[in-house]
C-alpha positions in Angstrom: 0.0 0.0 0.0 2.0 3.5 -0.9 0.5 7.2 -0.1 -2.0 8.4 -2.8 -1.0 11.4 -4.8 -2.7 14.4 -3.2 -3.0 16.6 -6.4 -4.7 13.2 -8.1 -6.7 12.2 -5.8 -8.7 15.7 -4.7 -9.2 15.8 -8.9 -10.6 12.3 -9.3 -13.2 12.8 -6.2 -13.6 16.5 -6.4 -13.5 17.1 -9.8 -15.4 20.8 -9.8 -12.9 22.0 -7.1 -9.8 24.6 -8.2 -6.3 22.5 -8.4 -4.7 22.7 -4.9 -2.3 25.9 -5.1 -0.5 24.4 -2.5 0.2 21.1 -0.6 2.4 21.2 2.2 3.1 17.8 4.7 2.2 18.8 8.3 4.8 17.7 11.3 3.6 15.8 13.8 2.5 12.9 11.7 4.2 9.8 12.7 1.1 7.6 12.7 -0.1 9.1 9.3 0.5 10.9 6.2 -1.0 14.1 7.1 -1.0 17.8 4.6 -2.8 21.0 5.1 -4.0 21.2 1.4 -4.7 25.0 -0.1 -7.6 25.9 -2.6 -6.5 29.8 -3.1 -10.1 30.5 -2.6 -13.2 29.6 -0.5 -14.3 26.0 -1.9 -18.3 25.0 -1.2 -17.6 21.5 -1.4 -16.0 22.4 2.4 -17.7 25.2 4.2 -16.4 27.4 2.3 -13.3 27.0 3.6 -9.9 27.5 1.7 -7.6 24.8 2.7 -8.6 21.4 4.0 -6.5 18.6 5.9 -5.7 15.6 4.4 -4.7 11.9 6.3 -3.7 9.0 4.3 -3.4 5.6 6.7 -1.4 3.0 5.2 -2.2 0.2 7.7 1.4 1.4 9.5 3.3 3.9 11.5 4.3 7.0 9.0 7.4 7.3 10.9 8.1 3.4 11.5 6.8 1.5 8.6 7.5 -2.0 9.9 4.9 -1.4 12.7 2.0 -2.1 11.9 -1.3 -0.4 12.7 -4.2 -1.8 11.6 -7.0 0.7 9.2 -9.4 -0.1 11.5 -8.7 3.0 13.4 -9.0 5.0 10.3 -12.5 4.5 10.8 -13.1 4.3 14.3 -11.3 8.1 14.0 -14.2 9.0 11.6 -17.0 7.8 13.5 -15.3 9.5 16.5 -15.5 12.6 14.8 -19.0 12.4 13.7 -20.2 11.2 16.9 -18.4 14.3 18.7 -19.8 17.2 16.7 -22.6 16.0 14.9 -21.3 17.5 12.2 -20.0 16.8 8.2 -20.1 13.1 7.1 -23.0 10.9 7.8 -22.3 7.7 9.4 -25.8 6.8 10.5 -24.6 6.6 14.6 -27.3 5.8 16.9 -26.7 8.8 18.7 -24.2 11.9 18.9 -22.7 13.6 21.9 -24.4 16.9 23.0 -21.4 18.5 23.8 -22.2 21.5 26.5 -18.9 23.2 25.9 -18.6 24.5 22.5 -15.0 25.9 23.1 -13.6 22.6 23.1 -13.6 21.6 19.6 -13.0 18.8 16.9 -12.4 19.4 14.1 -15.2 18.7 11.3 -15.0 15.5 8.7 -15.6 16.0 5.2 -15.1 13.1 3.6 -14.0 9.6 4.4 -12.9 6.8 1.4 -12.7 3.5 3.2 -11.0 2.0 0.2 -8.4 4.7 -0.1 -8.3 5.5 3.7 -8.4 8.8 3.2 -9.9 11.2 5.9 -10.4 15.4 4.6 -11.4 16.8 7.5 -11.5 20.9 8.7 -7.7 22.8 8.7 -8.3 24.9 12.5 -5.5 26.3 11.5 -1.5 27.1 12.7 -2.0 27.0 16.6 0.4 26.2 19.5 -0.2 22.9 21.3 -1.0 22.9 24.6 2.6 22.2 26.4 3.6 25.7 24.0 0.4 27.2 25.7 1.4 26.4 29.1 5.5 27.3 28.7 4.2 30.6 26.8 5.3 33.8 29.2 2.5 35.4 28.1 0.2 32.9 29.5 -1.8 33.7 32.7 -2.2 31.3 35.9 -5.7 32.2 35.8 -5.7 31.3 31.5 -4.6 28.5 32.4 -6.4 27.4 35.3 -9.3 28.6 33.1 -8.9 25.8 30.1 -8.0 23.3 32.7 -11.1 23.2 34.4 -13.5 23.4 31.1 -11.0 20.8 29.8 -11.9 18.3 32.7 -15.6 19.0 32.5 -15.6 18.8 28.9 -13.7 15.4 29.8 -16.0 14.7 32.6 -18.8 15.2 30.4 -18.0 12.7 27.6 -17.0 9.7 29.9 -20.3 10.0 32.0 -22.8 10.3 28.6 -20.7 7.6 27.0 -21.0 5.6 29.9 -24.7 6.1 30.1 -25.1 5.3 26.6 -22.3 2.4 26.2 -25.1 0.1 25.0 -25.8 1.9 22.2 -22.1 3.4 20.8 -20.1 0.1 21.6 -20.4 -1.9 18.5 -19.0 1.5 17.2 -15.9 1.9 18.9 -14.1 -1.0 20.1 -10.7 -0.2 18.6 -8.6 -3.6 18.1 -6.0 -2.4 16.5 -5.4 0.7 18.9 -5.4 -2.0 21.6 -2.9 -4.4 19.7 -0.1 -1.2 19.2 -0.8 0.3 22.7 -0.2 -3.6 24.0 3.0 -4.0 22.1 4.4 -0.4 22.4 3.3 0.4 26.5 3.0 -2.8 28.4 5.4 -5.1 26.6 7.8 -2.1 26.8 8.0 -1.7 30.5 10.2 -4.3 31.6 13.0 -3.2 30.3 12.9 0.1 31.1 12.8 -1.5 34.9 15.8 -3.5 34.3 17.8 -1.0 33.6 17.0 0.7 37.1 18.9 -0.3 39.4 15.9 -2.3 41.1 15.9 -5.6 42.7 14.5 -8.0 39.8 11.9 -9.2 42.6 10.6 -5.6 42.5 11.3 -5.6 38.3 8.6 -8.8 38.5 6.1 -7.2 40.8 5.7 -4.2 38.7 5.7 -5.5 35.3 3.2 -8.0 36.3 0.7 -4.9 37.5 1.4 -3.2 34.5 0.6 -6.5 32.5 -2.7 -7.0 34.1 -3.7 -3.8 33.4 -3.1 -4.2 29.9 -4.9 -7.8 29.6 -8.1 -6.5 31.8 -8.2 -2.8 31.6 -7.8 -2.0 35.2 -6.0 -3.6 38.1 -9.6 -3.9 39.6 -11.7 -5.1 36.6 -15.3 -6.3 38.0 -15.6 -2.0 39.4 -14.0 -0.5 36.3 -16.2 2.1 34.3 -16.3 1.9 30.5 -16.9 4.9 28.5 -15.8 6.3 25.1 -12.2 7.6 25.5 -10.8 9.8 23.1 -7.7 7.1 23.5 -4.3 9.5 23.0 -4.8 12.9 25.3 -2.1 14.5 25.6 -0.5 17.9 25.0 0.1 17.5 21.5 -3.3 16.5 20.7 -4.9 20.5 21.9 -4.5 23.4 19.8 -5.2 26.3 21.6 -6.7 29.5 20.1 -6.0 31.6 22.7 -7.4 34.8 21.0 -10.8 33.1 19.8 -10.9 31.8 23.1 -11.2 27.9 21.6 -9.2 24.8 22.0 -9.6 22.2 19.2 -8.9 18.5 19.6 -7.2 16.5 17.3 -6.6 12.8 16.7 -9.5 10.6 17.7 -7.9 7.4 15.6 -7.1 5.4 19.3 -10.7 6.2 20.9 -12.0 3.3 22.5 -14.0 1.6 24.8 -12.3 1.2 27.6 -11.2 2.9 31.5 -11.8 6.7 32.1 -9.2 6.4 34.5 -6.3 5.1 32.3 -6.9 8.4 29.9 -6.6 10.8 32.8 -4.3 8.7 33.8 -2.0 9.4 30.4 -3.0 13.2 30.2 -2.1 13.4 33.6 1.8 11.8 33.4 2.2 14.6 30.7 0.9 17.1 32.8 2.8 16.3 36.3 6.3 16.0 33.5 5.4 19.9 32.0 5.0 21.3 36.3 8.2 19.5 37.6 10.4 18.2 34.6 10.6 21.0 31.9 10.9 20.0 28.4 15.4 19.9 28.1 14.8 23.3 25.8 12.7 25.0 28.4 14.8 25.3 31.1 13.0 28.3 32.9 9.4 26.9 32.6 9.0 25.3 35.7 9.5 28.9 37.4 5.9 30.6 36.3 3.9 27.9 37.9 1.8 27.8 34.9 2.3 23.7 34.8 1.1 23.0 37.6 -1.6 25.5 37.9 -3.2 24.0 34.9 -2.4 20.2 36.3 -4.2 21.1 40.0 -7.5 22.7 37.9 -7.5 20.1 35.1 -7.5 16.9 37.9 -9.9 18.4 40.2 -12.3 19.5 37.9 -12.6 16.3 36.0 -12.9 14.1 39.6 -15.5 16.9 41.0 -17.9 15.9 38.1 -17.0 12.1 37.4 -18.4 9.5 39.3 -16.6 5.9 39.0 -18.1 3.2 40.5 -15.2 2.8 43.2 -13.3 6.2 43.5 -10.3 4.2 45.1 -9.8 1.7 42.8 -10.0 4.6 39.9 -7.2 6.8 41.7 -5.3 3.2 41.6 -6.1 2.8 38.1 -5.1 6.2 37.0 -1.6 6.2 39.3 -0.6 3.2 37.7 -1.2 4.2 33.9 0.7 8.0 35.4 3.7 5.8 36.6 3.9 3.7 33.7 3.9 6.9 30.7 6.4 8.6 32.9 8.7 5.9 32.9 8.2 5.4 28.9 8.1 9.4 28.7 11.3 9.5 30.5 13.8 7.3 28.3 12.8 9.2 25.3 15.4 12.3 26.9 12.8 14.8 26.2 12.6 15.8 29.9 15.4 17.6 32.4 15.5 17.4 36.3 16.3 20.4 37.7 19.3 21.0 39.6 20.7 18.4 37.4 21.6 14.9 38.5 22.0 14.5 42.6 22.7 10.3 41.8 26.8 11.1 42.9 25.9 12.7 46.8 23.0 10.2 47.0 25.4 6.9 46.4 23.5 6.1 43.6 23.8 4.9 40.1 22.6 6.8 36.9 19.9 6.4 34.8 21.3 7.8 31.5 19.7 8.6 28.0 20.5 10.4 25.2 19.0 13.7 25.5 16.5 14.4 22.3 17.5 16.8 19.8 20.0 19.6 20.8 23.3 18.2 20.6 22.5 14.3 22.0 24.4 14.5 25.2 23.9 12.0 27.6 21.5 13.1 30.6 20.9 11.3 34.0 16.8 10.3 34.6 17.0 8.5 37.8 14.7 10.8 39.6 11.9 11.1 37.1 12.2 7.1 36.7 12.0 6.7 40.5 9.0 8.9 40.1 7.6 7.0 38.1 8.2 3.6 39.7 6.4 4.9 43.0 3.4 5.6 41.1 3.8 2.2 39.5 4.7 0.3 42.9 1.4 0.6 44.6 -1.8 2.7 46.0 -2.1 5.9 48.1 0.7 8.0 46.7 -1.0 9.8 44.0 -2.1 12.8 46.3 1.4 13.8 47.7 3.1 13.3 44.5 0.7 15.7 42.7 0.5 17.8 46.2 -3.4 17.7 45.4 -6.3 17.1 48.0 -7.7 14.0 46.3 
């Protein structure tokens, strides 16, 4: 299967349309082929709109084309987006999602070719992500705090209608192949990352084994576990935030799933306790506004002042399990810097180095964002004082 030829391809099903005056591939794409195509002019075909975005799936990662990734997701990603904003492409869904907070959007679907696996969906446009938002000096606390706790109702809001509904929207969204690369890539990863931390291997066992069985039964605690429509990969990269317009759009549906509410707070939240106490290696002074961690405090208590699992406990455990495990992951990537540098030498202990990402690939010491990480992983009833939150 090789990409389709963008010029060719908006010709053939869009025949009336102007020839794109320009075609340019979008970053970020390592799971697709993604490109912001532009008309030159307003085109009815899409709202009126003057450029469109394009994503080919090829059944593979863009960026690692021996892993596979199956095109199921292509379409789970378009019925996500139908069902979200009721909007575009008509995929006869039993019901749609009355979303009560129109500033968090997604974007609107076009078109969808199943044979082609071709998605044109709405362009929102050049905005920066959220982790550019939050490190942005011109960002307020109270800016912050204020997306954090729409984006936790909004969040909130979703998992409880979806959980209400489940019935109805689960023949639509159980995601196989999103299960299959999350297995492969998140819990059969794990393991080694522990050997190589300095931890006995009875303790290496113990932990693997609770990260395995949450990636078998979708919770460490199974028969009290919600299900509910997750949007599957929320993190920072996945919001755009149009700060003037006062609107954050939401990207990427293609891993939603039925599955826990508390392992996707539980992801969105490793991300955001890394952005308040391990700044990005290229933003050195971010961790001094307290913008971070203003937005992690309003994000996490908004969402669990309006969610109510079944058993709030074994949620917490759920959700401080799937934190330790993407900090550990998050962690060897050497995207992340501990300030004050590496204190391993007067502590008597033994590095945990990576390459550091980008800049100049030095080596850089992880132990205490792994150690983090593994704490979270280890057990129950830690969550609170490592996030310094009242939960």
């Amino acid at each position: 299967m090789t990409a389709i030829d963008i010029p060719s391809y908006i010709h053939d099903k869009f025949p009336a349309l102007p020839s794109p005056s320009s075609i340019t591939r979008l970053s970020g794409g390592e799971i697709n082929h993604v490109y912001r195509v532009c008309f030159g002019e307003a085109v009815a075909e899409f709202d009126y709109a003057s450029s469109v975005v394009v994503k080919n799936s090829l059944g593979v990662l863009a960026s690692l084309p021996d892993v596979k990734f199956g095109i199921e997701r292509q379409r789970i990603e378009a019925r996500a987006m139908v069902f979200i904003n009721s909007l575009g492409v008509c995929l006869d869904l039993p019901i749609t999602f009355p979303n009560p907070y129109p500033q968090i959007i997604t974007p609107v679907l076009y078109h969808h070719d199943t044979k082609n696996n071709v998605l044109i969906m709405q362009d929102v446009g050049a905005h920066p992500d959220l982790q550019k938002f939050l490190l942005d000096k011109t960002t307020s606390s109270q800016e912050a705090r204020d997306l954090a706790t729409t984006l936790g109702a909004y969040l909130s809001f979703l998992h409880t209608f979806t959980k209400q509904h489940l019935k109805e929207i689960k023949p639509f969204f159980e995601n196989h192949a999103a299960r299959a690369l999350v297995q492969t890539a998140i819990y059969g990863g794990i393991r080694e990352v522990l050997e190589k931390a300095n931890i006995p291997a009875d303790v290496v066992d113990h932990l693997t084994q609770r990260a395995n069985k949450y990636g078998k039964t979708g919770s460490l605690n199974p028969e009290t576990a919600d299900s509910v429509l997750q949007m599957g990969d929320l993190w920072p990269g996945a919001l755009m935030v149009a700060k003037a317009e006062q609107k954050t759009f939401l990207l990427d549906w293609e891993f939603a799933d039925i599955g826990n509410p508390a392992g996707e707070v539980g992801h969105f939240g490793a991300y955001l306790y890394l952005l308040a106490n391990f700044s990005p290696h290229s933003e050195q002074s971010s961790l001094a506004t307290g913008i971070p961690e203003a937005f992690q405090e309003s994000f996490l208590l908004s969402y669990l002042s309006n969610y109510a699992p079944q058993n709030l406990l074994n949620f917490l455990e759920d959700m401080q399990l799937i934190m330790g495990i993407d900090i550990i992951l998050e962690a060897v990537k050497g995207r992340w810097s501990v300030p004050g540098g590496c204190m391993c030498k007067a502590e008597e202990k033994e590095c945990f180095l990576v390459n550091e990402k980008g800049g100049e690939r030095r080596s850089m010491c992880i132990s205490r964002i792994i150690e983090v990480g593994i704490e979270l992983l280890n057990g129950a009833g830690v969550l609170g004082s490592i996030l310094n939150i009242d939960i």
